[in-house]
MOPAC internal coordinates of N, CA, C and O (Angstrom, degrees):
PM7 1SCF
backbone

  N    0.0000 0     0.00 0     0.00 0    0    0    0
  C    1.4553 1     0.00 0     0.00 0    1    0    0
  C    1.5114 1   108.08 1     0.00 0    2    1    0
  O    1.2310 1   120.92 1   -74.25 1    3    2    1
  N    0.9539 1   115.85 1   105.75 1    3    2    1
  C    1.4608 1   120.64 1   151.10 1    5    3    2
  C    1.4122 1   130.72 1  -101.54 1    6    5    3
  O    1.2310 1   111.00 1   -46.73 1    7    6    5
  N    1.4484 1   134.54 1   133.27 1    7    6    5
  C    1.4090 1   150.03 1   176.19 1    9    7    6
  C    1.4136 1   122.63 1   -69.99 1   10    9    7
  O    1.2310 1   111.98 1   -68.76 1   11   10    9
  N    1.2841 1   132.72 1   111.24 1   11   10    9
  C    1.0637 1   125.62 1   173.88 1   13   11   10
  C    1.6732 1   123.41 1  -117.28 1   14   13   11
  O    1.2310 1   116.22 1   -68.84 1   15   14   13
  N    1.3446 1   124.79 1   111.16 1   15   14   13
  C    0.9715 1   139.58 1  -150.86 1   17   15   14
  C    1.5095 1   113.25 1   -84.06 1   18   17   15
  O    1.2310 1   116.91 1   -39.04 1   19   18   17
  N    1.5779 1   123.49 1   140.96 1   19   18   17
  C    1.0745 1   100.87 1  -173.68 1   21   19   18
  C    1.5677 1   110.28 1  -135.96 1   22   21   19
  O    1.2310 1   130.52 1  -146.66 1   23   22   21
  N    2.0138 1    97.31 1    33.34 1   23   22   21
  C    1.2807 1   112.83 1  -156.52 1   25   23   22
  C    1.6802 1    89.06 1   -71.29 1   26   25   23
  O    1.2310 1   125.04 1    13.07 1   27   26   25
  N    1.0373 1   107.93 1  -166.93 1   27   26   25
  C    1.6141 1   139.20 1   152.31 1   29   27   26
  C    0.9132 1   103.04 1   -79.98 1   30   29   27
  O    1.2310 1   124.93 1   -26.57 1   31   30   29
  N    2.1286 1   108.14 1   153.43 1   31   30   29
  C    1.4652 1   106.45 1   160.44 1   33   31   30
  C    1.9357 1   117.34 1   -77.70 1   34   33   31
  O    1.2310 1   119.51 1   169.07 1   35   34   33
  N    1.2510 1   118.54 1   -10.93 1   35   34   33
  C    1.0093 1   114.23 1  -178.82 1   37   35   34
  C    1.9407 1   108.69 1   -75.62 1   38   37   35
  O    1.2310 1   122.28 1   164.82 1   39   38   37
  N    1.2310 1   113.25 1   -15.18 1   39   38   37
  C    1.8083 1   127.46 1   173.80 1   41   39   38
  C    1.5115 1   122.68 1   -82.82 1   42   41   39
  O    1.2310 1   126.16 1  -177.40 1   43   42   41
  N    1.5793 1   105.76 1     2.60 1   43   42   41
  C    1.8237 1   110.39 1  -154.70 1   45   43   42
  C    1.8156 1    87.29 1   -68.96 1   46   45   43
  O    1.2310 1   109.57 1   109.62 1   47   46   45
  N    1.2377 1   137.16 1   -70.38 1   47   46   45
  C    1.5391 1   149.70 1   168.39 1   49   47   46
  C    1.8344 1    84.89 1    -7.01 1   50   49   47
  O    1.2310 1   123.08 1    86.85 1   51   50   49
  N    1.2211 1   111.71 1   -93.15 1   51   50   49
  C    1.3895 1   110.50 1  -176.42 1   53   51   50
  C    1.6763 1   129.18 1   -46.76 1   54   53   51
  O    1.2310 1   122.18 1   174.41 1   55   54   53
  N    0.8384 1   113.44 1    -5.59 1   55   54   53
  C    1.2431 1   130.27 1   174.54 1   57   55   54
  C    1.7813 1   113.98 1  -107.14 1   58   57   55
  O    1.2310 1   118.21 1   134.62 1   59   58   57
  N    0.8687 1   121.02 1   -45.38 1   59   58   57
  C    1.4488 1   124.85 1   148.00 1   61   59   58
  C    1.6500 1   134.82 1   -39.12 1   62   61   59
  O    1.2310 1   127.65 1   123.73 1   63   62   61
  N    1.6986 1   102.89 1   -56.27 1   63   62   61
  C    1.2995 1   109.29 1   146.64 1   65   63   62
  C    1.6454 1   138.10 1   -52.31 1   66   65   63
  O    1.2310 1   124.41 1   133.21 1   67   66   65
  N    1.4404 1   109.14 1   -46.79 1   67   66   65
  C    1.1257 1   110.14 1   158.68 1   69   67   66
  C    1.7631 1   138.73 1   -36.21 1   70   69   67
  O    1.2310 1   133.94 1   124.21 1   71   70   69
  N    1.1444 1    90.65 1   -55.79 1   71   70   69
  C    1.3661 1   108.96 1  -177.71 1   73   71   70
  C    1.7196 1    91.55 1   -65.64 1   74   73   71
  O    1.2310 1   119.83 1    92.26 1   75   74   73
  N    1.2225 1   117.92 1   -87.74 1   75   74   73
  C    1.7575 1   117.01 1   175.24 1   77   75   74
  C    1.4858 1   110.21 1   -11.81 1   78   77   75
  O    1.2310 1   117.51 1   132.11 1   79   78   77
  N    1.4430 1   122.35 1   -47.89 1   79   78   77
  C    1.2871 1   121.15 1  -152.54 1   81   79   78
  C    1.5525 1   100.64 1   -89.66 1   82   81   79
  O    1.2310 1   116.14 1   151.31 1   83   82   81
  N    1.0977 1   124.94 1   -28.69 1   83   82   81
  C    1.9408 1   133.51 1   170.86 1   85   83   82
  C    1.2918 1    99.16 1   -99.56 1   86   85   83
  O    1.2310 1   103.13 1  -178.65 1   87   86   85
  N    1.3279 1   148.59 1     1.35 1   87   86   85
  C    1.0931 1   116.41 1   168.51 1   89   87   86
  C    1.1896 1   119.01 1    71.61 1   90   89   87
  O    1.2310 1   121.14 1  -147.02 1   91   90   89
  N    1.4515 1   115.43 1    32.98 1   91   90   89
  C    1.5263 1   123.77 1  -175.80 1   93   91   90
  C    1.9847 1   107.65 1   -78.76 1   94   93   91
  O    1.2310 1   121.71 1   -77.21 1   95   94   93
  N    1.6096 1   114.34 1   102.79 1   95   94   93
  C    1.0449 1    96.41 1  -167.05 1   97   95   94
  C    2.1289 1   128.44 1   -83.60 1   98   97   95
  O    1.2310 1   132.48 1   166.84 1   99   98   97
  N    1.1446 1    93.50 1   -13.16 1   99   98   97
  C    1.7982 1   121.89 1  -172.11 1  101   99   98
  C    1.3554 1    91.53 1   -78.97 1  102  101   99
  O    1.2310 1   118.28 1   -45.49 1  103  102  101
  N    1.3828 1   120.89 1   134.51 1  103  102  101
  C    1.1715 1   141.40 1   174.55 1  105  103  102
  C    1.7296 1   108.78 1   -68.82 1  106  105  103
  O    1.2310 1   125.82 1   -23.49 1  107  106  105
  N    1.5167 1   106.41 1   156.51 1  107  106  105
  C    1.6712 1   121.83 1  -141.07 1  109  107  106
  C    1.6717 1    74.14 1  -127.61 1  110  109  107
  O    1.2310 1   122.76 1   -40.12 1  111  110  109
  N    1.8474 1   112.31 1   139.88 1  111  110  109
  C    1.4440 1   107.02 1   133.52 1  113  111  110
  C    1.1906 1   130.40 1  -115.48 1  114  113  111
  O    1.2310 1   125.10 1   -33.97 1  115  114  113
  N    1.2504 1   107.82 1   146.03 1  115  114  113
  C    1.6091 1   101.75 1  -149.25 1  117  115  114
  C    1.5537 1    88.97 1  -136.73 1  118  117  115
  O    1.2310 1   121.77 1   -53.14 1  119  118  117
  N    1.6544 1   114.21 1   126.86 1  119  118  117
  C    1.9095 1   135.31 1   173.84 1  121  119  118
  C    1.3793 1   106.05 1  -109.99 1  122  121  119
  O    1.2310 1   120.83 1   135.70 1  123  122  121
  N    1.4144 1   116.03 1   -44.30 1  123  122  121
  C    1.7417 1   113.48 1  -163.67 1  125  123  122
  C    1.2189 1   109.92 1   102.45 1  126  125  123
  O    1.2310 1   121.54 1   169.97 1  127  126  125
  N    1.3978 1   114.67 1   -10.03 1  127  126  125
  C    1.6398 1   110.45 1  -167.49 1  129  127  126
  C    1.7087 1   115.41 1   -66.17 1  130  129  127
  O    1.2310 1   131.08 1   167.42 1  131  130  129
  N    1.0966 1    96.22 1   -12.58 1  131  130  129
  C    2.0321 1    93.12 1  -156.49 1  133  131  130
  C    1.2097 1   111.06 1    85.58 1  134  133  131
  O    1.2310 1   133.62 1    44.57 1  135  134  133
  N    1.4118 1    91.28 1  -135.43 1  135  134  133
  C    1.6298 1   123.25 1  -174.84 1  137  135  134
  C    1.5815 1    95.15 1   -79.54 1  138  137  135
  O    1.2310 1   102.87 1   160.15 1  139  138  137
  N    1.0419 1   149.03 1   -19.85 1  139  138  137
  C    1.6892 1   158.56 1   151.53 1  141  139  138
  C    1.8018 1   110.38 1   -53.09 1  142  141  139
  O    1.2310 1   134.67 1  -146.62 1  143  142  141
  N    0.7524 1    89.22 1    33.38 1  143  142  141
  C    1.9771 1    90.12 1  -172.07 1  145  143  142
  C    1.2320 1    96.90 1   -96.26 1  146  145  143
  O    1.2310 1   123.14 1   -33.20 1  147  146  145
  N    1.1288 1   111.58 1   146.80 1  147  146  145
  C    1.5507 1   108.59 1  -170.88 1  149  147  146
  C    1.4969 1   108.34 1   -78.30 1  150  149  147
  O    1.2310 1   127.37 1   139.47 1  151  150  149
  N    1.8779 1   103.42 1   -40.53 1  151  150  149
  C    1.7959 1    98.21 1   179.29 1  153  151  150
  C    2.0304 1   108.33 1   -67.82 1  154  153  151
  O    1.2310 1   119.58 1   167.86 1  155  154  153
  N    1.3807 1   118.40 1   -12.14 1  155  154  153
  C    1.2118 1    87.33 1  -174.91 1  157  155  154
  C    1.4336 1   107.35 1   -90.88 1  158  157  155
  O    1.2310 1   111.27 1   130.87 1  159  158  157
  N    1.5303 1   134.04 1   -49.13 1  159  158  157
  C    1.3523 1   141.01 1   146.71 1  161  159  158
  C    1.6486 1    97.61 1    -3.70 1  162  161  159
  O    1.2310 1   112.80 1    80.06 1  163  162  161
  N    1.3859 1   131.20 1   -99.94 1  163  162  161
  C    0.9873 1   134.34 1   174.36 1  165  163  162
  C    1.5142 1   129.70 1   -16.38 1  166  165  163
  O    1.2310 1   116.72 1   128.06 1  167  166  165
  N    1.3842 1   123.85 1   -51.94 1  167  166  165
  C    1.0791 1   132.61 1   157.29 1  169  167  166
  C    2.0273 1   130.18 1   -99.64 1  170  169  167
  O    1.2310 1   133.49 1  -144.74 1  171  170  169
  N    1.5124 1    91.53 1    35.26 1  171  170  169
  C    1.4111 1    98.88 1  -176.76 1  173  171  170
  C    1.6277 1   132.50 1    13.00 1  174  173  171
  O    1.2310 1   141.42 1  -111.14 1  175  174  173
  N    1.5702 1    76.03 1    68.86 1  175  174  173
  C    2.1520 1    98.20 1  -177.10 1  177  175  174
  C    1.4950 1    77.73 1   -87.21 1  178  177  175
  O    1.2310 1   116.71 1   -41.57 1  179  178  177
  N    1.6023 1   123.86 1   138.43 1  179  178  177
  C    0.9876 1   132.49 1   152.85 1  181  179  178
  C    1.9054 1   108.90 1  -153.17 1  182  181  179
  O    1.2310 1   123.19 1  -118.62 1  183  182  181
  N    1.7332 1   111.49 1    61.38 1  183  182  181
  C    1.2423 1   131.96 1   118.26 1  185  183  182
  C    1.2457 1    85.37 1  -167.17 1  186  185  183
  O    1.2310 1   124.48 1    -1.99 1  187  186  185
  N    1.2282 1   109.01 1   178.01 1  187  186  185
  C    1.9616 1   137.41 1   148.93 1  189  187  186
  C    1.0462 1   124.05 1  -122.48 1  190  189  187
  O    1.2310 1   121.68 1   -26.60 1  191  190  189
  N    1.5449 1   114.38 1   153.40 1  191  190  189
  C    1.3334 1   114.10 1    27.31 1  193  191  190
  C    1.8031 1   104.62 1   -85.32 1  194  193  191
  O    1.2310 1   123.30 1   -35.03 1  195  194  193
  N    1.3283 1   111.28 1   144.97 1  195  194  193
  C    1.4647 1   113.63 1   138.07 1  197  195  194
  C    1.0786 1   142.49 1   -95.23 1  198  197  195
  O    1.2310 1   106.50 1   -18.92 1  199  198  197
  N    1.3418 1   142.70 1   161.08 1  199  198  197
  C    1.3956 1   141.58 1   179.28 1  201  199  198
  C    1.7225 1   104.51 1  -116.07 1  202  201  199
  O    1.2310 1   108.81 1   -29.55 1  203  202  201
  N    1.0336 1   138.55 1   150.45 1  203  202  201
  C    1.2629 1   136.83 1   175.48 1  205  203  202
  C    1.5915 1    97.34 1  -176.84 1  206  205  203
  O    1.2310 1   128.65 1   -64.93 1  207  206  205
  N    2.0146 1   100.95 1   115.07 1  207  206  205
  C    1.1538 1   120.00 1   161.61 1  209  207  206
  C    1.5348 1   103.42 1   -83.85 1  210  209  207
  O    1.2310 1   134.12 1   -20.30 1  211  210  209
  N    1.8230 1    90.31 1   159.70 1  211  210  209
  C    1.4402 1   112.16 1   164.90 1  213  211  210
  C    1.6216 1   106.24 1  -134.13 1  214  213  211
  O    1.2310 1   123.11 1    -7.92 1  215  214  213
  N    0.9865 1   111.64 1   172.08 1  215  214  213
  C    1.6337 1   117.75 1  -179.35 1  217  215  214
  C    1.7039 1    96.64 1  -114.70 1  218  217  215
  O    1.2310 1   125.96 1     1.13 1  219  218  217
  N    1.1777 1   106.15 1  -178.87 1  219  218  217
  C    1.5154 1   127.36 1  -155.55 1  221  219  218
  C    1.3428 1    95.80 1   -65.41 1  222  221  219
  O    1.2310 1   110.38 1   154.66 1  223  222  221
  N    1.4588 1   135.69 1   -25.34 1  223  222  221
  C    1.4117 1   132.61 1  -143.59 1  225  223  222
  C    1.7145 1    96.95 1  -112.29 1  226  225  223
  O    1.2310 1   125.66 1   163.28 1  227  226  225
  N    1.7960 1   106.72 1   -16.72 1  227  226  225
  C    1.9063 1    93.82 1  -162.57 1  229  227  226
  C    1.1997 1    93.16 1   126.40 1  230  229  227
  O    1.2310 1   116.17 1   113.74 1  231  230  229
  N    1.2929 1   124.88 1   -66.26 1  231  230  229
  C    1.4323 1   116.73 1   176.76 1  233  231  230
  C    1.3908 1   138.89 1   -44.16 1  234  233  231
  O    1.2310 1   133.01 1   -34.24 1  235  234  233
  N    1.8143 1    92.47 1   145.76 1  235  234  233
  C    1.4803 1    98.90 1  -154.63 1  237  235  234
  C    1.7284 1   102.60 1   -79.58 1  238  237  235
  O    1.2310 1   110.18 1   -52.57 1  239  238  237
  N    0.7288 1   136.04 1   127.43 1  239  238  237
  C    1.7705 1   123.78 1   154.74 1  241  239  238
  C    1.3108 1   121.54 1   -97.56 1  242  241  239
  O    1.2310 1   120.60 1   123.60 1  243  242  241
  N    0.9711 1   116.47 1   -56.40 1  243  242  241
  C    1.4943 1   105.30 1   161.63 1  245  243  242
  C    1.6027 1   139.31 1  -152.95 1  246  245  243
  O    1.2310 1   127.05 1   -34.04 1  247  246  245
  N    1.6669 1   104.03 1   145.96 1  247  246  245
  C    1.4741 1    89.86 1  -175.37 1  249  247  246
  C    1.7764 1   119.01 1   -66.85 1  250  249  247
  O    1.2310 1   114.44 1   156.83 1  251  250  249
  N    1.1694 1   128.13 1   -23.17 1  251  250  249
  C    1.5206 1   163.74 1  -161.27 1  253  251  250
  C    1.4135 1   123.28 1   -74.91 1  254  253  251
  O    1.2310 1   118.87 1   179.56 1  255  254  253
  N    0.9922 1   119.76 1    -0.44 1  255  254  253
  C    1.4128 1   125.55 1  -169.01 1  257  255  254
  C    1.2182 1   109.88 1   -84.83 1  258  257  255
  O    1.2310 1   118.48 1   -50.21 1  259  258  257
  N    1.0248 1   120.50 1   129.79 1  259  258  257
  C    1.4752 1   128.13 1  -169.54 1  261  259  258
  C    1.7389 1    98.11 1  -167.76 1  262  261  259
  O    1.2310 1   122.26 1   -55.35 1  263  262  261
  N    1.5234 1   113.28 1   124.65 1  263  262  261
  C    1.8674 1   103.23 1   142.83 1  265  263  262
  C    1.8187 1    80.57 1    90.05 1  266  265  263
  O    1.2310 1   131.23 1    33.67 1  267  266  265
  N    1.2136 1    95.93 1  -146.33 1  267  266  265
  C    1.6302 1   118.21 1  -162.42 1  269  267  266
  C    1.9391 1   104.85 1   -81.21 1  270  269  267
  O    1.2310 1   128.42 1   146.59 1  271  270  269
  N    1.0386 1   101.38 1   -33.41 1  271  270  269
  C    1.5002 1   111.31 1  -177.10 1  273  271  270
  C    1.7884 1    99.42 1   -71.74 1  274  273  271
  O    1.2310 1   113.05 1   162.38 1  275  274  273
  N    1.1204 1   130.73 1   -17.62 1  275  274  273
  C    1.3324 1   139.46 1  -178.80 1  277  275  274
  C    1.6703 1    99.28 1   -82.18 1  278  277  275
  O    1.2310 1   121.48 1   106.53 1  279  278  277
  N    1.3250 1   114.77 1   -73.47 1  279  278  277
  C    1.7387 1   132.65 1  -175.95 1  281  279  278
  C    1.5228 1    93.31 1   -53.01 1  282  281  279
  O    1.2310 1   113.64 1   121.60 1  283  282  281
  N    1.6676 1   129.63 1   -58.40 1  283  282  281
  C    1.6762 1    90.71 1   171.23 1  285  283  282
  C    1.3077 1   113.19 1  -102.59 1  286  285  283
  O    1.2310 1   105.84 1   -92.47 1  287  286  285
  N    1.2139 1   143.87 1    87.53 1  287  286  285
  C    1.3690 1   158.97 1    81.85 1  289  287  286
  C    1.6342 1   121.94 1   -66.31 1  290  289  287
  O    1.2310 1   121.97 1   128.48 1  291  290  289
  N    1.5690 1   113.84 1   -51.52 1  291  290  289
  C    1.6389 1    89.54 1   169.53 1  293  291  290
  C    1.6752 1    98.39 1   -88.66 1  294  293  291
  O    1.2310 1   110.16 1  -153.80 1  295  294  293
  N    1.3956 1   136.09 1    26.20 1  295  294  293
  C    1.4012 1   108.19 1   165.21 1  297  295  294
  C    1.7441 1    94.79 1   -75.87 1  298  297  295
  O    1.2310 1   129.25 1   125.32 1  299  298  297
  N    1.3231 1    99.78 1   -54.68 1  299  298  297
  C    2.1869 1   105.41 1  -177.50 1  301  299  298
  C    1.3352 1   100.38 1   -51.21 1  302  301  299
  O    1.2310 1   106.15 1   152.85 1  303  302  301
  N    1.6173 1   143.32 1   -27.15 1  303  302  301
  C    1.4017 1   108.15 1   168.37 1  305  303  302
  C    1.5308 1   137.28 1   -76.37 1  306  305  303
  O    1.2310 1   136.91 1   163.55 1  307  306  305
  N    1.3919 1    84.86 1   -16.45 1  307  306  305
  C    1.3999 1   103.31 1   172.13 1  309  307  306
  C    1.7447 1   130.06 1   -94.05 1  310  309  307
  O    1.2310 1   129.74 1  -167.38 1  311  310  309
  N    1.4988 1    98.84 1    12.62 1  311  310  309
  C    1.3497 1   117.32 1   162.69 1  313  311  310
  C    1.5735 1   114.46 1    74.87 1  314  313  311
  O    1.2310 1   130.99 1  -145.47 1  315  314  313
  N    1.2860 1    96.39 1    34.53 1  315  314  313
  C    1.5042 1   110.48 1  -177.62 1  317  315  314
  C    1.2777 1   114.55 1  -138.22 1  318  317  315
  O    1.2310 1   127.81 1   -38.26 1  319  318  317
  N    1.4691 1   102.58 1   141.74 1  319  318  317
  C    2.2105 1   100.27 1  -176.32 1  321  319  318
  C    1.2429 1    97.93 1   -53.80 1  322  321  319
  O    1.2310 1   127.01 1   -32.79 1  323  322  321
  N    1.4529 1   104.13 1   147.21 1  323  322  321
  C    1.5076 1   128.58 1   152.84 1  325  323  322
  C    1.5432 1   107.99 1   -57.69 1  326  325  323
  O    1.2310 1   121.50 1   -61.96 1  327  326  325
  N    1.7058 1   114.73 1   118.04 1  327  326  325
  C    1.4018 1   126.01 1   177.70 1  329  327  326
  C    1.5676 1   116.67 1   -56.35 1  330  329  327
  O    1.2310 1   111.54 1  -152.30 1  331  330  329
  N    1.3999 1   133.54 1    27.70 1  331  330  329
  C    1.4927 1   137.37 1  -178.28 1  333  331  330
  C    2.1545 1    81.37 1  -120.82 1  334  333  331
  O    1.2310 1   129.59 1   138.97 1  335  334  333
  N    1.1472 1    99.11 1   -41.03 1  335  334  333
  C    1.7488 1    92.34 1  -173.88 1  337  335  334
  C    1.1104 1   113.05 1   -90.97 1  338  337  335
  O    1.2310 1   121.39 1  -137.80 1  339  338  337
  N    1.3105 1   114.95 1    42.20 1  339  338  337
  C    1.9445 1   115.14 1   173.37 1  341  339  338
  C    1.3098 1    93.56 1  -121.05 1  342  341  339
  O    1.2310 1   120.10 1   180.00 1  343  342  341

């Protein structure tokens, strides 16, 4: 899990706290850009939250993961049946 932030740089303080205050343990990347972020531009996030898997290599699989359709997608990356096919 990685975090990708889509605060402002004028929000980093609040965003810092945040994380401290939940106990968010997976590292955040954080530019300041906003909506100018290069990963969301790049991967045309246009609201949040998003979810977006990748597989072992970089690759994207999906923007969509949410719920049970998420748990078996990384169950198949991780080389294990999807828990609906047991």
């Amino acid at each position: 899990v990685i975090g990708i932030s889509l605060d402002q740089e004028k929000d980093r303080k609040a965003l810092e706290n945040f994380l401290t205050a939940n106990h968010i343990p997976w590292p955040q990347h954080f530019d300041g850009k906003h909506w100018d972020s290069e990963f969301a531009v790049k991967n045309g996030v246009k609201s949040i939250p998003a979810a977006f898997l990748f597989d072992q290599a970089g690759k994207l699989v999906t923007k969509n993961g949410r719920g049970r359709k998420l748990r078996d997608e990384v169950e198949w990356l991780l080389g294990r049946e999807p828990v609906q096919n047991r």
